[in-house]
PDB file of N, CA, C and O in Angstrom:
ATOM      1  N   UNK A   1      -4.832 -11.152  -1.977  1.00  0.00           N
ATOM      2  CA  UNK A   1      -3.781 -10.411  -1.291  1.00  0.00           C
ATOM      3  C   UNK A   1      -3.124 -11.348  -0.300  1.00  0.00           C
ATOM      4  O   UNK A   1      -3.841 -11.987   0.471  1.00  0.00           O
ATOM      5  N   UNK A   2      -2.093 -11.445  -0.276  1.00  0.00           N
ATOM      6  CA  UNK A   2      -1.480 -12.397   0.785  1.00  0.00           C
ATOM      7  C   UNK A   2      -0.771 -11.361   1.950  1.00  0.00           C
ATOM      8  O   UNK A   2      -1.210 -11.423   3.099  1.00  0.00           O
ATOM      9  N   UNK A   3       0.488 -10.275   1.580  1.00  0.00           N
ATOM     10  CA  UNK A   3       0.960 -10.144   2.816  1.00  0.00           C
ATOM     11  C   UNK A   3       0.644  -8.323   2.988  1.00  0.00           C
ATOM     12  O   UNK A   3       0.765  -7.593   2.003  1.00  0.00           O
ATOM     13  N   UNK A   4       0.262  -7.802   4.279  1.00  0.00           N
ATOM     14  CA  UNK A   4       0.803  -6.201   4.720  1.00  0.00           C
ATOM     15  C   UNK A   4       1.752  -5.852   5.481  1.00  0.00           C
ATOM     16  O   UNK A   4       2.131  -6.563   6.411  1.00  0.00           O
ATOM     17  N   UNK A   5       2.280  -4.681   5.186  1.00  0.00           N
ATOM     18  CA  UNK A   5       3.180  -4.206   5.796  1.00  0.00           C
ATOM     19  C   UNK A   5       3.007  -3.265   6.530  1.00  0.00           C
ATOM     20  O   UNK A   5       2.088  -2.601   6.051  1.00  0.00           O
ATOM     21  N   UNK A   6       3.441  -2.739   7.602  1.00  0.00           N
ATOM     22  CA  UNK A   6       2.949  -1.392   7.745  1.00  0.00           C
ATOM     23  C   UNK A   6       4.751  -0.801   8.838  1.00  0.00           C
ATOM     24  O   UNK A   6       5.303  -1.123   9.890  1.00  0.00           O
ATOM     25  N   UNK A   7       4.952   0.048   7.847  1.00  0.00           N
ATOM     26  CA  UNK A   7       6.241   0.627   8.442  1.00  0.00           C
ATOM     27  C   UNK A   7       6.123   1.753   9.092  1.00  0.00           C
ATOM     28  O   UNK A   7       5.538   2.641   8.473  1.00  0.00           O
ATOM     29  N   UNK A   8       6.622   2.085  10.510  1.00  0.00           N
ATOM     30  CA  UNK A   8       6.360   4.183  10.757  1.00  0.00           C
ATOM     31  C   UNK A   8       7.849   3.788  11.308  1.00  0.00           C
ATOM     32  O   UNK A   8       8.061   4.400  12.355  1.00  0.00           O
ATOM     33  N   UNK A   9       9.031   2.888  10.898  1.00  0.00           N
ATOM     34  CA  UNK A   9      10.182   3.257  11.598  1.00  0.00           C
ATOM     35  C   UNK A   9      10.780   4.242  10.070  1.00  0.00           C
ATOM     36  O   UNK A   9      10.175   4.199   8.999  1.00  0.00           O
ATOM     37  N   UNK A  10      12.097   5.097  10.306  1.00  0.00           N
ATOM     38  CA  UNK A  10      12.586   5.909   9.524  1.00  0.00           C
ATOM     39  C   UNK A  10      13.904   5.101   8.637  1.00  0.00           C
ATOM     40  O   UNK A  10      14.339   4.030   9.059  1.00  0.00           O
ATOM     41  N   UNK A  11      14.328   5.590   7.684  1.00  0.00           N
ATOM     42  CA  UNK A  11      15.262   4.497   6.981  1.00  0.00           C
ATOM     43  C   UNK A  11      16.885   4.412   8.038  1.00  0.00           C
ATOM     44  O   UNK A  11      17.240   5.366   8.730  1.00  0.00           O
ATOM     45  N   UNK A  12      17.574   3.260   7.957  1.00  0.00           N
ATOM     46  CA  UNK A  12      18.362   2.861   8.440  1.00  0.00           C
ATOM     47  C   UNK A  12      18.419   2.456   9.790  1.00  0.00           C
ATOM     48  O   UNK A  12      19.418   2.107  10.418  1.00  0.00           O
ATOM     49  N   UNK A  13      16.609   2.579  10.390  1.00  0.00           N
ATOM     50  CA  UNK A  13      16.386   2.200  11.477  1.00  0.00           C
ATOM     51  C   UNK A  13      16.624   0.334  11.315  1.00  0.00           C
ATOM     52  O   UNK A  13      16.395   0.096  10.130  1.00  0.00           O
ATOM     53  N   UNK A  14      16.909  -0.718  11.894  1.00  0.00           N
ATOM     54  CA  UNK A  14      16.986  -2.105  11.810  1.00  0.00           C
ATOM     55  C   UNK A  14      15.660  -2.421  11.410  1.00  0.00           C
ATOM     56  O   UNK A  14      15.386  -2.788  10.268  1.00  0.00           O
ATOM     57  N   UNK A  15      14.769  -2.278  12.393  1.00  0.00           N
ATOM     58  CA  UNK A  15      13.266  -2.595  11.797  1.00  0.00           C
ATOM     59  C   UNK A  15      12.924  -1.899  10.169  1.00  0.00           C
ATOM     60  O   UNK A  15      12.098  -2.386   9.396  1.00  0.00           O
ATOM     61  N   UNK A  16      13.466  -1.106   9.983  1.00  0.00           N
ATOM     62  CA  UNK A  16      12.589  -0.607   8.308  1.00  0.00           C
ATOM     63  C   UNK A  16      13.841  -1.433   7.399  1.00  0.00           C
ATOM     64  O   UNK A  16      13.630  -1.796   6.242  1.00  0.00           O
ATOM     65  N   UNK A  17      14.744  -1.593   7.879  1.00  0.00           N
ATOM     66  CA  UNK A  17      15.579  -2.643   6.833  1.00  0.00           C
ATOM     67  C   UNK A  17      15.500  -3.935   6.914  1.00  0.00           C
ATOM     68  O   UNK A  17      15.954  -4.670   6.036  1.00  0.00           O
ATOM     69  N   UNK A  18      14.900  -4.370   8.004  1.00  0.00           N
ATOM     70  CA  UNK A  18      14.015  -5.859   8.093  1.00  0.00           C
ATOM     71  C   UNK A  18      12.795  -5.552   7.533  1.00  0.00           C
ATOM     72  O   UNK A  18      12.389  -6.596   7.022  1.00  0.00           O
ATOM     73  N   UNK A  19      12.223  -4.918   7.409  1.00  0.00           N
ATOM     74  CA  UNK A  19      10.539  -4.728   6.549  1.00  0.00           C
ATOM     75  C   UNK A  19      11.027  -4.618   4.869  1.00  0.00           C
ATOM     76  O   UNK A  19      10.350  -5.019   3.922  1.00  0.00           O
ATOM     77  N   UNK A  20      12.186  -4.060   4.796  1.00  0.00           N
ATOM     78  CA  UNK A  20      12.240  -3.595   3.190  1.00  0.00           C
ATOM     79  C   UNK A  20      13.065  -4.915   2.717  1.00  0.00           C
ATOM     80  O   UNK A  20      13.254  -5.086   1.513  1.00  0.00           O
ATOM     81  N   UNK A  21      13.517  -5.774   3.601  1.00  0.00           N
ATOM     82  CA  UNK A  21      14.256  -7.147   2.969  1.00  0.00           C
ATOM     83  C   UNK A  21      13.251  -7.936   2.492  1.00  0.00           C
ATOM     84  O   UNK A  21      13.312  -8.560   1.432  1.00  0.00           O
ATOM     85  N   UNK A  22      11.980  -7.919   3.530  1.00  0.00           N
ATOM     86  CA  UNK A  22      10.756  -8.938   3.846  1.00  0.00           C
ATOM     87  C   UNK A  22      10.313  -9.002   2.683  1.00  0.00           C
ATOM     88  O   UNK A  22      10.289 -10.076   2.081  1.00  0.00           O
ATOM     89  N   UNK A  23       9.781  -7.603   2.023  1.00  0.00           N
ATOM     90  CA  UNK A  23       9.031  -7.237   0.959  1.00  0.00           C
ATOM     91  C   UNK A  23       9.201  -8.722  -0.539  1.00  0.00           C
ATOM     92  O   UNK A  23      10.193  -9.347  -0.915  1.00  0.00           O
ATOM     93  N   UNK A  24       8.179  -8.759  -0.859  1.00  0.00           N
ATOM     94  CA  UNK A  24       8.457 -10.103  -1.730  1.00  0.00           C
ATOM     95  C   UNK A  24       6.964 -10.255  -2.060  1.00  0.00           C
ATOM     96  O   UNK A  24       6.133  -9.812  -1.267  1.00  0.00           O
ATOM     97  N   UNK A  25       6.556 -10.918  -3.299  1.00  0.00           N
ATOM     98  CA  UNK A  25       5.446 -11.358  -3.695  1.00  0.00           C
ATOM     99  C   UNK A  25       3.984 -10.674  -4.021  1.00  0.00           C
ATOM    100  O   UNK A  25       4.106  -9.707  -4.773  1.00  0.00           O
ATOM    101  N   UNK A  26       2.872 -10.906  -3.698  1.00  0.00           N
ATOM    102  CA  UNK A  26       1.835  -9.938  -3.624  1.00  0.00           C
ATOM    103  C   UNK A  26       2.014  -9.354  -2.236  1.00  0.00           C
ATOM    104  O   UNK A  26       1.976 -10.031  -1.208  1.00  0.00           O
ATOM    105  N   UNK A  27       2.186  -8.207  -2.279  1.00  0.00           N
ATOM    106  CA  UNK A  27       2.049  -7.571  -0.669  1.00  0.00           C
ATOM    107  C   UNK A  27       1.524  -5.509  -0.781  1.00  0.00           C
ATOM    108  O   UNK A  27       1.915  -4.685  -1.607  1.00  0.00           O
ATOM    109  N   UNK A  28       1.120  -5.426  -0.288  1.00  0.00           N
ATOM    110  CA  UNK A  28       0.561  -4.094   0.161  1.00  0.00           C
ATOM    111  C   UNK A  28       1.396  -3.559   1.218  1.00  0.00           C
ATOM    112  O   UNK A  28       1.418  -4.081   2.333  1.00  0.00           O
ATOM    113  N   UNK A  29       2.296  -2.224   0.821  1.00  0.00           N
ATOM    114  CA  UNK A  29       3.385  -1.328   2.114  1.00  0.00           C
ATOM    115  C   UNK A  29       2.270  -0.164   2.487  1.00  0.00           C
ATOM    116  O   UNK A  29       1.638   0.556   1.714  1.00  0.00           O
ATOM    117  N   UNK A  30       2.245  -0.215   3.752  1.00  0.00           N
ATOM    118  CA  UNK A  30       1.542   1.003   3.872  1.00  0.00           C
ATOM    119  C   UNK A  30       2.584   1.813   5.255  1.00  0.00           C
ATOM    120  O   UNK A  30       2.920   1.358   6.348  1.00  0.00           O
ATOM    121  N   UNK A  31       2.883   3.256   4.557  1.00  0.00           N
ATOM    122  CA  UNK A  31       4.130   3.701   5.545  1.00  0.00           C
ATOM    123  C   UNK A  31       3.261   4.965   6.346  1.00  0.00           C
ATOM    124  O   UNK A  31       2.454   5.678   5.750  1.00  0.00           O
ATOM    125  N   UNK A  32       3.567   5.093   7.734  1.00  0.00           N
ATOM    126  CA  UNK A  32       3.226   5.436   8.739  1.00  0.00           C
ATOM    127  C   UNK A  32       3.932   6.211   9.367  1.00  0.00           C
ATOM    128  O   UNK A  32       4.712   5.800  10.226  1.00  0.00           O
ATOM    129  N   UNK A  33       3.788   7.604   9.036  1.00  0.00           N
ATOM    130  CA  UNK A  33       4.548   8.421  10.310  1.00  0.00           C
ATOM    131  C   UNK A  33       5.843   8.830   9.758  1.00  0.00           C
ATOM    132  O   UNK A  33       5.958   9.353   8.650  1.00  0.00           O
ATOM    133  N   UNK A  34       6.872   8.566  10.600  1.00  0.00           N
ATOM    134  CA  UNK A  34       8.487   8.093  10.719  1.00  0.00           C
ATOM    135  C   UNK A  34       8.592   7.498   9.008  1.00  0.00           C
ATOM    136  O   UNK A  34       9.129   8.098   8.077  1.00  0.00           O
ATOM    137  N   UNK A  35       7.917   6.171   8.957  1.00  0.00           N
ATOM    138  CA  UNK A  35       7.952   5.632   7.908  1.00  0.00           C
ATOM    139  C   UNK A  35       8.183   6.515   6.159  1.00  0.00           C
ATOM    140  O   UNK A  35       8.946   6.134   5.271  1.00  0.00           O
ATOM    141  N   UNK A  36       7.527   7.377   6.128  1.00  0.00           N
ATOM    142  CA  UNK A  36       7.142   8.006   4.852  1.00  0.00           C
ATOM    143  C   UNK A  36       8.574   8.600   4.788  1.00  0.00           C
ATOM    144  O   UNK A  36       8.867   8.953   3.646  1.00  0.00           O
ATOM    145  N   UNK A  37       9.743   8.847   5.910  1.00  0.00           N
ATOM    146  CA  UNK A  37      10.956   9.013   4.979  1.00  0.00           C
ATOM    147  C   UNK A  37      11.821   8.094   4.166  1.00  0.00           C
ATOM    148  O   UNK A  37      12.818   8.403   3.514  1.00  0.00           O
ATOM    149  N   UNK A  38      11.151   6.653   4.346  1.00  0.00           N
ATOM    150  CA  UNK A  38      11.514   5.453   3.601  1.00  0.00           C
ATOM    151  C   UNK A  38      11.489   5.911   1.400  1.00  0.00           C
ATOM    152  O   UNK A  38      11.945   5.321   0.420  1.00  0.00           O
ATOM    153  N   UNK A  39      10.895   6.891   1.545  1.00  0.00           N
ATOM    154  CA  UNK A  39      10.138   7.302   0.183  1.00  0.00           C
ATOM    155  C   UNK A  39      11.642   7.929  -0.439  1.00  0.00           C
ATOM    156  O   UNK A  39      12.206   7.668  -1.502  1.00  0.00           O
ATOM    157  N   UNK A  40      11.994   8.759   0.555  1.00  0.00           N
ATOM    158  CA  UNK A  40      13.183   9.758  -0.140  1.00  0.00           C
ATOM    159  C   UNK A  40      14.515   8.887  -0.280  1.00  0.00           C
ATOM    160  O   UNK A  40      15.467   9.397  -0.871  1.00  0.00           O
ATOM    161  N   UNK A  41      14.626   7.543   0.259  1.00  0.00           N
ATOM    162  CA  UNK A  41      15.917   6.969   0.247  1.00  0.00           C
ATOM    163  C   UNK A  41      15.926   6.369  -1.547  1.00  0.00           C
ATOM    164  O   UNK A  41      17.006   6.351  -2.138  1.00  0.00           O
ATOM    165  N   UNK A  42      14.680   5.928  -2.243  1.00  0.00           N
ATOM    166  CA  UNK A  42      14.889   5.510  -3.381  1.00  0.00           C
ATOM    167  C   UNK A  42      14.693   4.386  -3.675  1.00  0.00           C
ATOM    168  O   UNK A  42      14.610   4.080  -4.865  1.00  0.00           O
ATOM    169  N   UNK A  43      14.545   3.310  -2.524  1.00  0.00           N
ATOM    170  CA  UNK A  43      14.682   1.691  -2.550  1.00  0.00           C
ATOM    171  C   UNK A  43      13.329   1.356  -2.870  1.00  0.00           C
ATOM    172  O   UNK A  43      13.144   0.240  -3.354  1.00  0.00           O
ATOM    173  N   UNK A  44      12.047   2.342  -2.636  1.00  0.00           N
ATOM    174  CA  UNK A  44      10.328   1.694  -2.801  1.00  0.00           C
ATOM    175  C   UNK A  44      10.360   2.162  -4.469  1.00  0.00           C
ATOM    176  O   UNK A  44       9.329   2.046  -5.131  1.00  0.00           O
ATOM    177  N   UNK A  45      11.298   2.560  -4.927  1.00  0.00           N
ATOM    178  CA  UNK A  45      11.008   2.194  -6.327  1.00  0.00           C
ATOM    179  C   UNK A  45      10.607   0.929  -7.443  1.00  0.00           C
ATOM    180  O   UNK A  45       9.870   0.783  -8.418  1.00  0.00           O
ATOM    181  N   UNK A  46      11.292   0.368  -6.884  1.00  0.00           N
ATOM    182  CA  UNK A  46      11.559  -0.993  -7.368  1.00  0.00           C
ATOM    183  C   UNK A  46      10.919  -2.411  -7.034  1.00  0.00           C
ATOM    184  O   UNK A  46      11.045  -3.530  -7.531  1.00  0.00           O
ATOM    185  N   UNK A  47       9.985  -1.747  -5.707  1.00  0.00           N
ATOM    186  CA  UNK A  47       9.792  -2.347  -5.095  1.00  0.00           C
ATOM    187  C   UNK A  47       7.751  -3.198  -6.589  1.00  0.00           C
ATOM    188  O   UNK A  47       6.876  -2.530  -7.139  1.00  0.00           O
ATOM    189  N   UNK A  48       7.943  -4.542  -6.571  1.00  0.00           N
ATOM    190  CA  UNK A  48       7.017  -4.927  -7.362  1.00  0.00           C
ATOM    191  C   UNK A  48       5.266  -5.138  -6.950  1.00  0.00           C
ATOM    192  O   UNK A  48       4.334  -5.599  -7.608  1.00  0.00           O
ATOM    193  N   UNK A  49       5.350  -4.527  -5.464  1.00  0.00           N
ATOM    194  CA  UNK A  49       3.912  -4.727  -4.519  1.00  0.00           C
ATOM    195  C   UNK A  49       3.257  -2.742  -4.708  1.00  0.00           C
ATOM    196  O   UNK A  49       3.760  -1.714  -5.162  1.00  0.00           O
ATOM    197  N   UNK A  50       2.260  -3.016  -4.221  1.00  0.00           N
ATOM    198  CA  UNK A  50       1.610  -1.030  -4.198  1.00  0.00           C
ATOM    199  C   UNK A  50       1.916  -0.954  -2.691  1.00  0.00           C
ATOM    200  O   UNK A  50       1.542  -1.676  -1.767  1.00  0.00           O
ATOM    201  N   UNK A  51       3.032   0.582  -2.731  1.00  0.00           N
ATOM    202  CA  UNK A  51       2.879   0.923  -1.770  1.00  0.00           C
ATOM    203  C   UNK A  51       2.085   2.461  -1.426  1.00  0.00           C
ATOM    204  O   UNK A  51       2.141   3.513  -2.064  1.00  0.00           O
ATOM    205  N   UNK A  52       1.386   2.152  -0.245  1.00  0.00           N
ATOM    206  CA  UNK A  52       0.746   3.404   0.160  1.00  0.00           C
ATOM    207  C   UNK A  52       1.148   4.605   1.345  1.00  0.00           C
ATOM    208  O   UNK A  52       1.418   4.340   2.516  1.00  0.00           O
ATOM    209  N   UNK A  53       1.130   5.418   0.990  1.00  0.00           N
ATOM    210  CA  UNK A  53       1.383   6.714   2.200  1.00  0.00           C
ATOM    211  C   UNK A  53       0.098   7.612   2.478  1.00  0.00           C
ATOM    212  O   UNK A  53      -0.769   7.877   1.644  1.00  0.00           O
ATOM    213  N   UNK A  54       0.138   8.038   3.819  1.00  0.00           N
ATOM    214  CA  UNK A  54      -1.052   8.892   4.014  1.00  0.00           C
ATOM    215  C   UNK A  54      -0.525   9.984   3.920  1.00  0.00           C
ATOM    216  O   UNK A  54       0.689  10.133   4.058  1.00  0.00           O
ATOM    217  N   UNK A  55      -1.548  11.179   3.604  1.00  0.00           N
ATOM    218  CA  UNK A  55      -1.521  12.323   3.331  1.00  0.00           C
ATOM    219  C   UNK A  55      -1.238  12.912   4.263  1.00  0.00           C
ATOM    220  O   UNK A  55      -0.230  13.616   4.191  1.00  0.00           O
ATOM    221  N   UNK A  56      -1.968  12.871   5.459  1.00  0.00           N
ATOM    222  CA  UNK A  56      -1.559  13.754   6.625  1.00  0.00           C
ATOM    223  C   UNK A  56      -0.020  13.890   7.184  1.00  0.00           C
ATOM    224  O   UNK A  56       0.444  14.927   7.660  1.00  0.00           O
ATOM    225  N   UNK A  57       0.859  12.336   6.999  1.00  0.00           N
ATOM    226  CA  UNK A  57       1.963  11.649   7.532  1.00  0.00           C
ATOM    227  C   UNK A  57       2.973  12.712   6.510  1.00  0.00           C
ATOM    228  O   UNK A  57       3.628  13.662   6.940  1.00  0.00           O
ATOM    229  N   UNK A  58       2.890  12.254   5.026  1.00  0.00           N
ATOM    230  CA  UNK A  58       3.722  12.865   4.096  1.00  0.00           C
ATOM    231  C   UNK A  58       3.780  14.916   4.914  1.00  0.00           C
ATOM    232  O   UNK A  58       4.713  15.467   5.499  1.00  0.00           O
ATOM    233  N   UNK A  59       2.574  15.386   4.617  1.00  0.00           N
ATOM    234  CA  UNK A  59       2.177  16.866   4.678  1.00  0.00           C
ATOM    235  C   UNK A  59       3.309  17.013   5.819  1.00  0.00           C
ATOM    236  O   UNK A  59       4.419  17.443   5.508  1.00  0.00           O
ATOM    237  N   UNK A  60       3.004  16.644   7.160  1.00  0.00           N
ATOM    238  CA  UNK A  60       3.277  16.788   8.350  1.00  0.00           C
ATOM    239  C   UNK A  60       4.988  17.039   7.906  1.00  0.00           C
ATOM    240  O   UNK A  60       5.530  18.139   8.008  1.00  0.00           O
ATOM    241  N   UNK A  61       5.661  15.839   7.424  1.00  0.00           N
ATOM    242  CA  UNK A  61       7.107  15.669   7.416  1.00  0.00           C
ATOM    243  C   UNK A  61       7.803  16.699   6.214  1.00  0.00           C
ATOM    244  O   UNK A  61       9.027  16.704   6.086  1.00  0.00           O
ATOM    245  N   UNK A  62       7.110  17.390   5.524  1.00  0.00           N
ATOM    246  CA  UNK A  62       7.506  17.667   4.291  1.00  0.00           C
ATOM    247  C   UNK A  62       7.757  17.007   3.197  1.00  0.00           C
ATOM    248  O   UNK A  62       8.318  17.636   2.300  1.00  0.00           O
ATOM    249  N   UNK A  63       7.410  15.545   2.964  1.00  0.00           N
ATOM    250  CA  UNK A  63       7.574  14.628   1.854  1.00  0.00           C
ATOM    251  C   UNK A  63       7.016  14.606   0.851  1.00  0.00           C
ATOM    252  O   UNK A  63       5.801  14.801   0.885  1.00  0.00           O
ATOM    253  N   UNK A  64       7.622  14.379  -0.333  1.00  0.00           N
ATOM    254  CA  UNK A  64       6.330  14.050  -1.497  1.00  0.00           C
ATOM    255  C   UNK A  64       6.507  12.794  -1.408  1.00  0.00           C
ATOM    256  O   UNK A  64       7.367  12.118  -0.843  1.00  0.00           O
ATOM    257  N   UNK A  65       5.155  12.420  -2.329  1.00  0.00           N
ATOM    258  CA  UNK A  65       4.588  10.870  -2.560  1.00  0.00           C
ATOM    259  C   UNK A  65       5.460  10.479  -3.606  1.00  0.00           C
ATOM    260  O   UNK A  65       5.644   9.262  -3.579  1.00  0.00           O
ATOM    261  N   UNK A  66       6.090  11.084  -4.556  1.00  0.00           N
ATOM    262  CA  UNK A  66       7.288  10.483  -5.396  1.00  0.00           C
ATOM    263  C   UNK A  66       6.800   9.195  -6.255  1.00  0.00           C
ATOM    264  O   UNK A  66       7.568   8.258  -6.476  1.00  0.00           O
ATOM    265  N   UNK A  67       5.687   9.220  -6.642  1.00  0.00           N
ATOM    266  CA  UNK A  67       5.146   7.988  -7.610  1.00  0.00           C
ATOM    267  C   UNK A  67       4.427   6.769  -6.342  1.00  0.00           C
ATOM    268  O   UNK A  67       4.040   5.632  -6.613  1.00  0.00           O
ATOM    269  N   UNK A  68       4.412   7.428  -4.957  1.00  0.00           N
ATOM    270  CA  UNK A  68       3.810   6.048  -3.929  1.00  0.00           C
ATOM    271  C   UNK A  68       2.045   6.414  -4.261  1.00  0.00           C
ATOM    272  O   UNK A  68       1.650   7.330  -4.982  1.00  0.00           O
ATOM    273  N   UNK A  69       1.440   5.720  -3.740  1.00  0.00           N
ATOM    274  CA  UNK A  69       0.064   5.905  -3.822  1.00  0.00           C
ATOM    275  C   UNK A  69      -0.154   6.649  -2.289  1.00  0.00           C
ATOM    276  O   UNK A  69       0.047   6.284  -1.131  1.00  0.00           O
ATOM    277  N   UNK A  70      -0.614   7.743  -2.856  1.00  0.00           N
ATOM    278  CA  UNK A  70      -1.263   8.592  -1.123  1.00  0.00           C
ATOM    279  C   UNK A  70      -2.686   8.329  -1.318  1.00  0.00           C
ATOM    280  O   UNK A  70      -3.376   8.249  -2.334  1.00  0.00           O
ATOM    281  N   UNK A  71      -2.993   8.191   0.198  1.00  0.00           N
ATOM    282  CA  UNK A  71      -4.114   7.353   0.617  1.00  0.00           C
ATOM    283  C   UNK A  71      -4.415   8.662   1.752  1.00  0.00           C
ATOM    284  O   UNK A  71      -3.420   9.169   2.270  1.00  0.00           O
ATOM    285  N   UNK A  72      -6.002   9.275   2.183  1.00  0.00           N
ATOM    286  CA  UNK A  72      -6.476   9.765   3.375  1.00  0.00           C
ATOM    287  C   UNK A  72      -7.333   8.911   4.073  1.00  0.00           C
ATOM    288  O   UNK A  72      -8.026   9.415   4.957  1.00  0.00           O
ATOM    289  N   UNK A  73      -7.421   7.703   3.842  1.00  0.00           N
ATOM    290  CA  UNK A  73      -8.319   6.928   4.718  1.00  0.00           C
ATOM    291  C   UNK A  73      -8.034   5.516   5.679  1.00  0.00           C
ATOM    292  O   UNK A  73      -8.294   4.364   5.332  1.00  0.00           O
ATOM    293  N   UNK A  74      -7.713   5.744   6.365  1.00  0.00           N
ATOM    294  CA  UNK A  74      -7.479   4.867   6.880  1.00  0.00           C
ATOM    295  C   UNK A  74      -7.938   3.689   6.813  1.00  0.00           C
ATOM    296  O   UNK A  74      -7.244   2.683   6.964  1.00  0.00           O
ATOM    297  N   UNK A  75      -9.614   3.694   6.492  1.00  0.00           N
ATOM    298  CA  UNK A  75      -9.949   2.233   6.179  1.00  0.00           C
ATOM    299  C   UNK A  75      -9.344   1.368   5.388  1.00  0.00           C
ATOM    300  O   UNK A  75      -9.150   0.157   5.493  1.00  0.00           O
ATOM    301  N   UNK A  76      -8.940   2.524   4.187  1.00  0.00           N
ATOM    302  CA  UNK A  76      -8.684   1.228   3.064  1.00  0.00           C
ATOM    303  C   UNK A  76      -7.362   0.284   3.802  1.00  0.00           C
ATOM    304  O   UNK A  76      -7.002  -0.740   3.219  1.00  0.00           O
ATOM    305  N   UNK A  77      -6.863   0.591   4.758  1.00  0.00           N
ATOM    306  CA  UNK A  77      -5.643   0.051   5.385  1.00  0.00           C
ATOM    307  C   UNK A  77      -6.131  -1.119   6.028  1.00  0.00           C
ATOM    308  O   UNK A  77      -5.533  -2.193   6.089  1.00  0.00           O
ATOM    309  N   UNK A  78      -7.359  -0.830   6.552  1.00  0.00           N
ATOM    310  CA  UNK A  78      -8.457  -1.643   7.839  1.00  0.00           C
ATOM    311  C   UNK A  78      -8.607  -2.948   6.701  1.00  0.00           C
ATOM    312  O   UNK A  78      -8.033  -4.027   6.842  1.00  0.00           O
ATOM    313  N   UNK A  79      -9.528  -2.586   5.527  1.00  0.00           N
ATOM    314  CA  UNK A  79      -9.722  -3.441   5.192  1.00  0.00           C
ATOM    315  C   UNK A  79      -8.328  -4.755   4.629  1.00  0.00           C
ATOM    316  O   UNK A  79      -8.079  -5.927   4.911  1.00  0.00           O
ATOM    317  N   UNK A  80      -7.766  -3.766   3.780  1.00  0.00           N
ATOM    318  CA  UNK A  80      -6.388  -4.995   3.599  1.00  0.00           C
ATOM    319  C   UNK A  80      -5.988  -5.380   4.340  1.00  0.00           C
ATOM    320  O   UNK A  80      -5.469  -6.345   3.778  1.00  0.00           O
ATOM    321  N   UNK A  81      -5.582  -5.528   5.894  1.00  0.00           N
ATOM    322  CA  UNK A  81      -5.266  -5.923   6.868  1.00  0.00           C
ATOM    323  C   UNK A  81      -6.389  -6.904   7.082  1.00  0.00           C
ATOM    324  O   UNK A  81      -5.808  -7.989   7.105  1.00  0.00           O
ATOM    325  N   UNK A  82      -7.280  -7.057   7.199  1.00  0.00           N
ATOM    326  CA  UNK A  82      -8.679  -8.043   7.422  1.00  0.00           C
ATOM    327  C   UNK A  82      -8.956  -9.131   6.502  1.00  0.00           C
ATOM    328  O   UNK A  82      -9.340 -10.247   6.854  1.00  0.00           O
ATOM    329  N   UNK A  83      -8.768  -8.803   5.447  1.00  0.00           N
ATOM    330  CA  UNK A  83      -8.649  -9.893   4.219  1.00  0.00           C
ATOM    331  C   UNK A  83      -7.196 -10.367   4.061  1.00  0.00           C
ATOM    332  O   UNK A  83      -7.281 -11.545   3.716  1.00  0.00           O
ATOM    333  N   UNK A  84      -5.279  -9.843   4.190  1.00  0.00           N
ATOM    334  CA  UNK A  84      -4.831 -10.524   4.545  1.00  0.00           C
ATOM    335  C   UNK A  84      -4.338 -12.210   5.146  1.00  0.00           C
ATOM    336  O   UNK A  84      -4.520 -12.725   6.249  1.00  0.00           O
ATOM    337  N   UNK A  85      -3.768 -12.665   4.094  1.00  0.00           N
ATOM    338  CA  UNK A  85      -2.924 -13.692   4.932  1.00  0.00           C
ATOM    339  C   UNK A  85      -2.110 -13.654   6.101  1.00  0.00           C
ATOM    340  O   UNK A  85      -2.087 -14.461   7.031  1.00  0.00           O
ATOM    341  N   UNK A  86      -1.084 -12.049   5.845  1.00  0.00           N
ATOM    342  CA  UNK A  86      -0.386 -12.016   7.184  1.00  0.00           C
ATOM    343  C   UNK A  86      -0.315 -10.798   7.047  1.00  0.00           C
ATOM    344  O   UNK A  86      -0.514 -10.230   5.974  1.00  0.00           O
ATOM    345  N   UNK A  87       0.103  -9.990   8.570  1.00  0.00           N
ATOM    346  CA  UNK A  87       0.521  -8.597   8.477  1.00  0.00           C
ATOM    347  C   UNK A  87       1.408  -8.584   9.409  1.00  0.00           C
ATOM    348  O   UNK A  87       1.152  -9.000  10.539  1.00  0.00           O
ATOM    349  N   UNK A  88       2.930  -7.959   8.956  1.00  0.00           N
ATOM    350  CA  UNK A  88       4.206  -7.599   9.431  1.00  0.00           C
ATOM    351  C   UNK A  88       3.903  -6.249   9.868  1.00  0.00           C
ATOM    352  O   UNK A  88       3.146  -5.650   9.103  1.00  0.00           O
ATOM    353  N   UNK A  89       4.396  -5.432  11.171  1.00  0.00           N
ATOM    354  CA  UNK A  89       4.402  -4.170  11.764  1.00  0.00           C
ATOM    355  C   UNK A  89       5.819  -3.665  11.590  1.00  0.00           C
ATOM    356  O   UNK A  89       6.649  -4.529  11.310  1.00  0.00           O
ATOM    357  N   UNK A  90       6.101  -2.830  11.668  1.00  0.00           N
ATOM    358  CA  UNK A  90       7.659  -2.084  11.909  1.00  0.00           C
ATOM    359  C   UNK A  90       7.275  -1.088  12.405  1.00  0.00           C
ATOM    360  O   UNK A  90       8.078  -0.223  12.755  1.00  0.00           O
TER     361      UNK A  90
END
């Protein structure tokens, strides 16, 4: 695994359109909060890395997971972040 992401800004915020330019190579998105309306704009389609959403985040906002991988554990986030080359915040 080389890069993580972890987004909780909302789409057209500057920071989530600097995170969604970044995106490139082996990388793991994991969206946070705010973040999980990044799902309904259409652009993490295409995107060639796994991205993840938590369950509680989606529920809370009214979102579906729309083909993202929903995740309830936070570890598995802990760990990819720990084995990581780098991790980008938004």
């Amino acid at each position: 695994m080389s890069s993580v992401f972890i987004l909780t800004k909302p789409p057209g915020s500057p920071r989530a359109e600097l995170c969604l330019r970044m995106l490139g190579g082996n990388f793991r998105l994991y969206l946070l909060g705010d973040g999980v309306y990044n799902i309904l704009t259409g652009r993490l389609g295409g995107v060639a890395g796994d991205v993840f959403a938590f369950t509680q985040d989606l529920r809370e906002r009214g979102v579906s997971p729309a083909g993202i991988k929903e995740i309830d554990d936070y570890s598995v986030m802990v760990d990819d972040i720990m084995s990581a080359e780098s991790v980008f915040a938004f």
